[in-house]
C-alpha positions as CSV (number, residue, x, y, z in Angstrom):
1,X,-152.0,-54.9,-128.0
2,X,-149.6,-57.6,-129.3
3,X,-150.2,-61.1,-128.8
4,X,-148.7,-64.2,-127.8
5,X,-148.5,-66.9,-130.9
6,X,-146.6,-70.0,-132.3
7,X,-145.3,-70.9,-135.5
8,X,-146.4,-74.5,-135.9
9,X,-143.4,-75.1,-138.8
10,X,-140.2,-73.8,-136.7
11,X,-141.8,-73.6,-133.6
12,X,-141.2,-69.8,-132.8
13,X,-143.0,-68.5,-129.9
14,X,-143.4,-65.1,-129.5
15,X,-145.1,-61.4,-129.1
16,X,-146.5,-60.2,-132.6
17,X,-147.2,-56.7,-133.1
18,X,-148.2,-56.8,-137.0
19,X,-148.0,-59.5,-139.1
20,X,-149.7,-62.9,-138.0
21,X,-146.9,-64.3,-140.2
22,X,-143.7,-66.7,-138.9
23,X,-140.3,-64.1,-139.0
24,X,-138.3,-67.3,-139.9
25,X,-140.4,-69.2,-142.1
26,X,-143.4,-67.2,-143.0
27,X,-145.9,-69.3,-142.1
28,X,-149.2,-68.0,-140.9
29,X,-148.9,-67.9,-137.1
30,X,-151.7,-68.7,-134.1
31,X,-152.2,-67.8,-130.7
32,X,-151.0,-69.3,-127.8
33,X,-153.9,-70.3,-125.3
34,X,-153.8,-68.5,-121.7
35,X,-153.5,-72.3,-120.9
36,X,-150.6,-73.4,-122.8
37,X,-148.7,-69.9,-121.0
38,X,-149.3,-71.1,-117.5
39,X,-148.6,-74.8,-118.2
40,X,-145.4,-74.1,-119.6
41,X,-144.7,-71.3,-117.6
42,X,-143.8,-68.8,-120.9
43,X,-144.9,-65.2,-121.4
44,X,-146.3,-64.9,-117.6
45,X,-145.7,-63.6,-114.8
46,X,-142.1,-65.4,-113.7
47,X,-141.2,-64.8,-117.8
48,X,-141.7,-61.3,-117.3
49,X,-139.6,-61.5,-113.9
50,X,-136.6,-63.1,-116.1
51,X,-137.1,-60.5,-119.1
52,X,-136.8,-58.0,-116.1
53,X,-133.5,-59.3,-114.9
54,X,-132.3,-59.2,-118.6
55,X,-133.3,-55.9,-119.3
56,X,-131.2,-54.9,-116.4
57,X,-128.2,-56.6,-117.8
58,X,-128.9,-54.7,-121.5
59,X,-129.4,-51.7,-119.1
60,X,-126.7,-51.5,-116.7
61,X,-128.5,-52.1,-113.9
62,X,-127.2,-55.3,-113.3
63,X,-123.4,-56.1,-112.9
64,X,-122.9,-59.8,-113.7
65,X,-121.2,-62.5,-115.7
66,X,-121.7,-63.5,-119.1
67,X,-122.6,-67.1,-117.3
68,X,-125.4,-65.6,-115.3
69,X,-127.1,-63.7,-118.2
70,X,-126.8,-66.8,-120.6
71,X,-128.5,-68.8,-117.9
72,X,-131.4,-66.7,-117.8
73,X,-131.8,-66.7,-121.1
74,X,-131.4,-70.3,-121.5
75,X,-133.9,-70.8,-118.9
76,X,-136.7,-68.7,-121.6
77,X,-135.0,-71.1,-124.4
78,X,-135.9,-74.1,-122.4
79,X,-139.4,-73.5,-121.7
80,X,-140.7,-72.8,-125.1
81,X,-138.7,-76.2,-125.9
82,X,-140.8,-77.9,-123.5
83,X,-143.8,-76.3,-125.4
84,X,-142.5,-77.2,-128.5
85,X,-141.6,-80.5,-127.9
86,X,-144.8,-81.4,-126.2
87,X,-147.4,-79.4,-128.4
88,X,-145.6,-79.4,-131.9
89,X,-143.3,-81.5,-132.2
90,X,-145.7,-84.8,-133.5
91,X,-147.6,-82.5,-135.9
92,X,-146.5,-83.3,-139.6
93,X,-146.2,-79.7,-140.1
94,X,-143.2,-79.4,-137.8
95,X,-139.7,-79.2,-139.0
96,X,-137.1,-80.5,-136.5
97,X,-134.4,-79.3,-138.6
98,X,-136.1,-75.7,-139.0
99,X,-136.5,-75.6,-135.3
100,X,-133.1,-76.5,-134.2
101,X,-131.7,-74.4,-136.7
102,X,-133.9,-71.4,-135.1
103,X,-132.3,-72.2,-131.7
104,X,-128.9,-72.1,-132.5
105,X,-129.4,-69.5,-134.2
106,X,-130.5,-67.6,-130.9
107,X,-127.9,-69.4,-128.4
108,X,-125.4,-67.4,-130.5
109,X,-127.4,-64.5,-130.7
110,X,-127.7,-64.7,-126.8
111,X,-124.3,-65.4,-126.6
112,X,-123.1,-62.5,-128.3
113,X,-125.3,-60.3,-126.3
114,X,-124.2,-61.5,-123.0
115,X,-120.7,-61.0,-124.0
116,X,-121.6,-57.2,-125.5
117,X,-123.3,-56.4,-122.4
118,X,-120.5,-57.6,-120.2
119,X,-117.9,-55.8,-121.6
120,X,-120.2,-52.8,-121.7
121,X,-120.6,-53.5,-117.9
122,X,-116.6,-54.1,-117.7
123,X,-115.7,-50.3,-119.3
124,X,-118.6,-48.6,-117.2
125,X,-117.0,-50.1,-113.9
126,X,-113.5,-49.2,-115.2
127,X,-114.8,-45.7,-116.3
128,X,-116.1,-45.5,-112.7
129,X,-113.6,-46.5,-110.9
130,X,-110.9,-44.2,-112.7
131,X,-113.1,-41.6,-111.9
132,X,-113.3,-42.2,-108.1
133,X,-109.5,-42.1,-108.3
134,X,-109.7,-39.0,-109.6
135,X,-111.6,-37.7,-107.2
136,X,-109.5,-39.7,-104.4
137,X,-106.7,-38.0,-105.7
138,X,-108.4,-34.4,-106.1
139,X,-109.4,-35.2,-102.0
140,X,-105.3,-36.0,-101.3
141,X,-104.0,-33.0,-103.0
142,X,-106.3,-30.1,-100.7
143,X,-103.9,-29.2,-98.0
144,X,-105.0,-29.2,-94.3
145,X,-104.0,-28.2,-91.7
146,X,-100.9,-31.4,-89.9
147,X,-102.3,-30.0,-86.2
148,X,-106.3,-30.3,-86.5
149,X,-106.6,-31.8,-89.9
150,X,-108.7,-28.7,-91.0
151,X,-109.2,-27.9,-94.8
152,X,-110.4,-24.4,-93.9
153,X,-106.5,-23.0,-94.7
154,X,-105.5,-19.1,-96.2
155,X,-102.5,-19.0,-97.8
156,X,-100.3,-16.7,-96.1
157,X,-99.8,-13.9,-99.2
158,X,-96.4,-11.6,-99.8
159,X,-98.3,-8.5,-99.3
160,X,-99.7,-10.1,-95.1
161,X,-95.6,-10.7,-94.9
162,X,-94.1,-7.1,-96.6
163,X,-97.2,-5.7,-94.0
164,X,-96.0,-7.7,-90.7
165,X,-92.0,-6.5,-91.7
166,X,-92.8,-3.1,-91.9
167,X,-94.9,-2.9,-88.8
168,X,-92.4,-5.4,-86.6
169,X,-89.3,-4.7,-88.2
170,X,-87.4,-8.2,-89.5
171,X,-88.5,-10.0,-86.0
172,X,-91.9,-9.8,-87.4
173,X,-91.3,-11.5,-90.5
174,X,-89.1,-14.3,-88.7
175,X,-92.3,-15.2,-87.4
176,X,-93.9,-16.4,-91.2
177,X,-90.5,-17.3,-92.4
178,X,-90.9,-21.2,-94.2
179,X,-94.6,-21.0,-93.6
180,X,-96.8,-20.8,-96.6
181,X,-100.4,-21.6,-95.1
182,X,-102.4,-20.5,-92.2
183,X,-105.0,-22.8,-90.3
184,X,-108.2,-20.8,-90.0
185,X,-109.0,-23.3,-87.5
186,X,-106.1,-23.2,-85.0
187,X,-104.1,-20.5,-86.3
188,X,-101.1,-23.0,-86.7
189,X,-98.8,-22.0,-89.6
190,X,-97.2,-24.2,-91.6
């Protein structure tokens, strides 16, 4: 199972799988106490809540603004600060300048992936909604029936009318002159 740990150099915080060694500066890495979690409030039960919410974003699950998604993740950013700040940030081993180069480093990184996911969200909803006009329009181009609204209509065919001719003479015919559809409903022909 991967474990929580700190860098004590750039102050990274984060799951390790593999190596016990810093991604950003290669220093060897240690855990983060169950303590230190629940004080700070990182990788716990609400964290997991907020990587939820993300997840949802990066998913499509979730339809909202870039604003919204930055604030979550900001909201992870500013926890492990407080950790940092209060934990590491006095130990001669820290570098300030590594640390807040880390972090910038992710604001754009969270940045960019707020606006990838929002346009992503902004095509899916435009996809959608051209096709629910299609179907809209697919919906307004079945006839029915103007008396009772029916869509259960027969088209009235050539062979029903050369049938009706030669069986009523031309008064028969009169009667389907114009009319291209009958009602299967009502009977109405229009």
């Amino acid at each position: 199972m991967d474990e929580v740990m700190y860098c004590e150099k750039c102050g990274y915080v984060g799951h390790v799988l593999f190596s016990k060694k810093c991604k950003n500066c290669k220093m060897k890495m240690k855990i983060l106490p169950e303590e230190m979690k629940q004080k700070y409030n990182i990788f716990n039960h609400s964290w997991s809540e907020i990587g939820s919410q993300l997840n949802g974003f990066a998913n499509h699950s979730i339809i909202g603004t870039i604003n919204q998604e930055l604030a979550l993740r900001e909201e992870l950013i500013s926890r492990t600060n407080n950790f940092v700040m209060n934990e590491l940030a006095n130990s001669p081993i820290f570098s300030i300048e590594m640390y807040k180069t880390r972090i910038d480093k992710k604001r754009q990184q969270n940045k960019e992936q707020a606006e990838f996911h929002y346009t992503q969200s902004l095509e899916r909803q435009a996809k959608n909604l051209a096709q629910m006009q299609k179907e809209k329009d697919k919906q307004n181009c079945i006839p029915r029936c103007p008396i009772c609204g029916s869509a259960n209509i027969n088209k009235i065919s050539i062979g029903s009318r050369a049938v009706k001719t030669a069986a009523f003479g031309v008064i028969g015919g009169v009667d389907d002159a114009g009319k291209t559809y009958k009602c299967g409903n009502c009977g109405s022909k229009f």
